[in-house]
VOTIDREN-581640 format. One line per 8 residues: number of its first residue (from 1); for each residue y, x, z of C-alpha. Coordinates in steps of 0.001 Angstrom, whole numbers, plus 500000, padded with zeros to 6 digits. Layout:
NUM	Y X Z | ...
This chain:
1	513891 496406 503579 | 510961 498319 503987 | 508308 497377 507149 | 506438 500062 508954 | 508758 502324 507808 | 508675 504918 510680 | 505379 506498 509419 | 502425 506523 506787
9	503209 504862 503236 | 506450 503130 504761 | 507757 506301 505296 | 506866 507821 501860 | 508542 504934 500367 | 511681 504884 502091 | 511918 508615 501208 | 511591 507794 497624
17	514214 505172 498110 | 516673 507210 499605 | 516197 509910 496328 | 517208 507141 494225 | 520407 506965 496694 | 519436 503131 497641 | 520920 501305 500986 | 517542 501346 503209
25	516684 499552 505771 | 513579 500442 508224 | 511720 498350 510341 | 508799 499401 512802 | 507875 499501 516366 | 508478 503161 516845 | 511709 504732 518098 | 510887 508464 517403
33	509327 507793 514020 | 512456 505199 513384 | 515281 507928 514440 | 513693 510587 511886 | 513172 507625 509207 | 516710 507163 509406 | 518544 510255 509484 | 515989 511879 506758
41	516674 509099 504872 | 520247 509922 504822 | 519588 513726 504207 | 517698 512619 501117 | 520278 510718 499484 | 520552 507447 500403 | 523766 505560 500283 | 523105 503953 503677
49	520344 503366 505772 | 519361 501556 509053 | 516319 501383 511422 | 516102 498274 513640 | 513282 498225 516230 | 511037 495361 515676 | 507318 493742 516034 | 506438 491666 512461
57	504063 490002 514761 | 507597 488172 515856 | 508638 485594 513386 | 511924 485069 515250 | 513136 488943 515243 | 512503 489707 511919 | 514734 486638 510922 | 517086 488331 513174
65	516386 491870 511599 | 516968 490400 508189 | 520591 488598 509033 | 521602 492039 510559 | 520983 493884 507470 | 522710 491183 505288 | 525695 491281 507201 | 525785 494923 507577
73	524078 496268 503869 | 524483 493161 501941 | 521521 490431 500974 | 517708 492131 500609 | 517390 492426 497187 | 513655 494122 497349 | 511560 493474 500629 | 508472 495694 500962
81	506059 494190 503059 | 503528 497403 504922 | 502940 497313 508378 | 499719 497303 509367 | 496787 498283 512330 | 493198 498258 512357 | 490575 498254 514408 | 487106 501030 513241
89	484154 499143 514488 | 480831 497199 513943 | 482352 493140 513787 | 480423 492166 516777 | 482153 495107 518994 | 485682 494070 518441 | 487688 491270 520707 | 489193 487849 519634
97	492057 489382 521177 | 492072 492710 518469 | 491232 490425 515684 | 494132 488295 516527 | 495879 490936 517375 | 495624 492757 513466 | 495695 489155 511943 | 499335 488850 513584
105	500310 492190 512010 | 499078 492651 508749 | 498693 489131 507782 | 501483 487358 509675 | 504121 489813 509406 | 503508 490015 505835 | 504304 486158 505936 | 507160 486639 508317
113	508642 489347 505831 | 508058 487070 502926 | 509864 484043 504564 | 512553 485708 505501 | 513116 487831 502123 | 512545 484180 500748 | 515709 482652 503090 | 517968 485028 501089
121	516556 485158 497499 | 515888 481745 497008 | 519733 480838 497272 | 520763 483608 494887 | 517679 483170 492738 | 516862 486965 492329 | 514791 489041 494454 | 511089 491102 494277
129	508842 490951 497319 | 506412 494017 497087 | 503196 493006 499015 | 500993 496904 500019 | 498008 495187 499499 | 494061 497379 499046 | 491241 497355 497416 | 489939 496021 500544
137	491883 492606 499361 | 488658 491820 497039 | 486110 494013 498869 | 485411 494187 502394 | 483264 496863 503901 | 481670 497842 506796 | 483620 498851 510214 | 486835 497296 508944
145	486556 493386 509505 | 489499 493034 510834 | 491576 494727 508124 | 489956 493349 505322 | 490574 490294 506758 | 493808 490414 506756 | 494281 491758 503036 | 492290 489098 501634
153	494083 486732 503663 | 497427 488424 502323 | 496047 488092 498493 | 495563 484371 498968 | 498881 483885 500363 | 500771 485544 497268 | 498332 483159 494916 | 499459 480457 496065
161	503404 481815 496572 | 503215 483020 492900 | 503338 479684 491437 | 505249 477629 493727 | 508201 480531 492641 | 507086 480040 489085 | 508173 476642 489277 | 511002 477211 491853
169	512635 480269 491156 | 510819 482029 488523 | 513705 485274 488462 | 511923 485681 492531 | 508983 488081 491877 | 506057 489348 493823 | 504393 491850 493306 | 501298 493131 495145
177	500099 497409 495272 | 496731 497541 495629 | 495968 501022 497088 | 493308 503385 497324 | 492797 505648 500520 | 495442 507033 501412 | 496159 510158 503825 | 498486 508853 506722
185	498688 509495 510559 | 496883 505428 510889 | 493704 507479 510968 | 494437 509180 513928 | 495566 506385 515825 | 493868 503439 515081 | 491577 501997 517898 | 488153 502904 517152
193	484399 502488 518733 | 483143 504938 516085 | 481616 508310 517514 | 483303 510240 514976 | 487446 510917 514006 | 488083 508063 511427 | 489231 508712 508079 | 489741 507232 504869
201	487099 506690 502601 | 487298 509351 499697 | 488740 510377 497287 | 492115 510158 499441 | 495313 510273 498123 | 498605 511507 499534 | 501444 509316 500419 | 503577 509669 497973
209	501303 508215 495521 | 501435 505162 497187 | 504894 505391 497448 | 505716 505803 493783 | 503656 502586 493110 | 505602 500386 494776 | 509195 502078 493982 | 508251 501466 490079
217	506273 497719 491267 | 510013 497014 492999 | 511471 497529 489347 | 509137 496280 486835 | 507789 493473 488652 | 504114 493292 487222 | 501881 490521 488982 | 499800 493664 490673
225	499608 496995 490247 | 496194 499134 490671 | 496623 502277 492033 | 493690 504990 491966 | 490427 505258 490224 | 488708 504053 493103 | 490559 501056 493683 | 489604 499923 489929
233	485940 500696 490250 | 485516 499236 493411 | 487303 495808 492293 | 484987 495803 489040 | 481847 496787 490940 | 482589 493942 493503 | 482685 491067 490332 | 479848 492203 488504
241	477506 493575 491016 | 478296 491826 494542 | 474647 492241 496378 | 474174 495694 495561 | 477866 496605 496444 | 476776 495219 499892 | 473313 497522 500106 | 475209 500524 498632
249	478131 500468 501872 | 475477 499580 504615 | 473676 502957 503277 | 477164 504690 502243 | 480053 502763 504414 | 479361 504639 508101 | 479560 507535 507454 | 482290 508001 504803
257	484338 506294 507113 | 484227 509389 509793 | 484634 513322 509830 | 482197 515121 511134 | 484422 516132 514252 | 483270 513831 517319 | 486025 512498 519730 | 486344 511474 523193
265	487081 507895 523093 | 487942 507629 526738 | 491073 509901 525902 | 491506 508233 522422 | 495477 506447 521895 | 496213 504032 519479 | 498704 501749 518233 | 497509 498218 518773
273	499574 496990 521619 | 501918 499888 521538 | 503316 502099 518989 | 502040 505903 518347 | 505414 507242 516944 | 507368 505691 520326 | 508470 509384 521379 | 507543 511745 518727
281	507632 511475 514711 | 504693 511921 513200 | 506170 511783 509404 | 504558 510140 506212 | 501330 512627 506426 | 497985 512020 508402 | 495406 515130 509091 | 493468 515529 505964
289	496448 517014 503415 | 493756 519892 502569 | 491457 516745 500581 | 494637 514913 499695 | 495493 514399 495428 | 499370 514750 495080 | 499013 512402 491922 | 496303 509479 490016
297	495816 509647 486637 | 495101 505736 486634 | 498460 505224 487987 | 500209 507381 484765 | 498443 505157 482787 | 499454 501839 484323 | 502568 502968 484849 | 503451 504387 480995
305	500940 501762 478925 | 503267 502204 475679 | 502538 506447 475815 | 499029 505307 476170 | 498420 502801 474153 | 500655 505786 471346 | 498472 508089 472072 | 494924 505816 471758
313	496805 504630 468277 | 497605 508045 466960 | 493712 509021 468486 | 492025 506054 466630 | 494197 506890 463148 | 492811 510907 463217 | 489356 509650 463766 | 489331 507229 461467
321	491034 509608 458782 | 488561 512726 459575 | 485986 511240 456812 | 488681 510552 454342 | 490125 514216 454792 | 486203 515625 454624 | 485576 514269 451260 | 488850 514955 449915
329	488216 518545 450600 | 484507 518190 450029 | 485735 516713 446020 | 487945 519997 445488 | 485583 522599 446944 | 482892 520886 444301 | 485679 521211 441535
């Protein structure tokens, strides 16, 4: 079961699903994006699949999403929690009502996903949650209070889930991606106060990065997962340098949050209330493919640790044999 699945990184990851020839199932708001989800999906490979229309703001029908799909595909056995909104402004300019509003979303469909995934695992014993989680779940930053809101909020939540399954039903995992930026269509329809087109804050990665994270999370089950040079440095920046992490973004954080292409926000659409992707698909890709990295080095290296921790042995062995090798030859040239 994979949320926000018509578009972005839920629709990158339901494509790399469907390779594997998995039964899918898609939730999300938007019919278009939904419809194409689905039958691409199927083109791909995948042994079944299935969109059902739904909010993850609503408790009640995603309990009612998740009994359909277990009486038509069989119980969830990996739940990938992703659908989000956000709102691009200063704190002060944004609503109760759009704080609430992204709160419900990110945070509280994350916890409606979780429950329900829980209602089927727990009984069977077996199961992986996979929580898309951010950088921003250690680090706010400017323009984005809502969001980071809601990723911390989703971080704590997990904590605290973690070892109440430990003690539980320790063979129940969760796991939680931590992503960098990533290029999806969000940036073009989230509801913004900024002058300027949003956009991710660089270096942005494509999609399918993202995607391939939590795919290989889903089946090795590691606490977290760290995707992206930037997500690293800006977690270990955050816990040893705090205060100037918060002068560097009030200098840095405006503007490498916006092109330099200024918009009309009196024609601007966005997804809040209503979703984007409701009559046409706009796919897994957002506008800025041409800055986009197909692939993170960081994630290789998380993701094969025995190659690298090889390949730092066999490293560490030559260097530490280059003296013994020099004298050798050093004693027979002097013969």
């Amino acid at each position: 079961m994979i949320t926000g699945a018509s578009a972005g990184i839920g629709r990158a990851i339901a494509q790399e699903y469907a390779r594997r020839g998995e039964r899918i199932a898609l939730l999300a708001r938007g019919q278009a994006g939904l419809a194409a989800a689905e039958r691409e999906c199927r083109e791909l490979g995948a042994e079944q699949a299935m969109a059902l229309q739904c909010d993850v703001a609503d408790g009640a029908a995603v309990d009612l999403a998740a009994e359909h799909v277990a009486a038509e595909l069989g119980p969830v056995d990996v739940w990938v929690n992703n659908a989000m909104v956000s709102v691009f402004a200063p704190a002060w300019e944004i609503t109760a009502d759009e704080y609430r509003r992204v709160i419900e979303v990110n945070y509280l469909g994350a916890v409606h996903g979780t429950l329900a995934a829980l209602r089927q695992m727990r009984p069977r014993g077996h199961g992986c949650i996979v929580e898309v989680g951010s950088a921003l779940a250690f680090r706010g930053i400017p323009l984005q209070a809502p969001y980071c809101a809601s990723k911390h909020a989703i971080e704590g939540f997990v904590e605290s889930l973690r070892a109440e399954l430990l003690r539980d039903c320790p063979d129940i995992k969760v796991t939680m991606v931590q992503l960098p930026a990533v290029n999806t269509p969000q940036f073009s329809w989230v509801r913004t106060r900024l002058p300027r087109h949003p956009q991710p804050v660089p270096p942005i990665y494509q999609p399918e990065v993202a995607a391939r994270a939590v795919v290989w999370a889903s089946d090795h089950r590691p606490r977290e997962l760290n995707v992206g040079a930037p997500t690293i440095k800006t977690r270990v920046a955050n816990a040893l340098a705090p205060g100037l992490l918060d002068h560097y973004l009030a200098r840095k954080g405006f503007d490498s949050q916006q092109t330099g292409e200024h918009v009309n926000l009196a024609r601007w659409h966005d997804n809040i209330d209503r979703p984007m992707d409701a009559e046409r698909d706009f796919g897994a890709h957002g506008v800025f493919d041409h800055r986009a990295q197909r692939r993170s080095l960081e994630l290789w290296a998380a993701t094969h640790k025995r190659t690298v921790a090889a390949a730092a042995a066999l490293t560490a062995a030559a260097a530490a044999g280059a003296p013994a090798v020099r004298n050798l030859l050093g004693r027979r040239n002097h013969r």
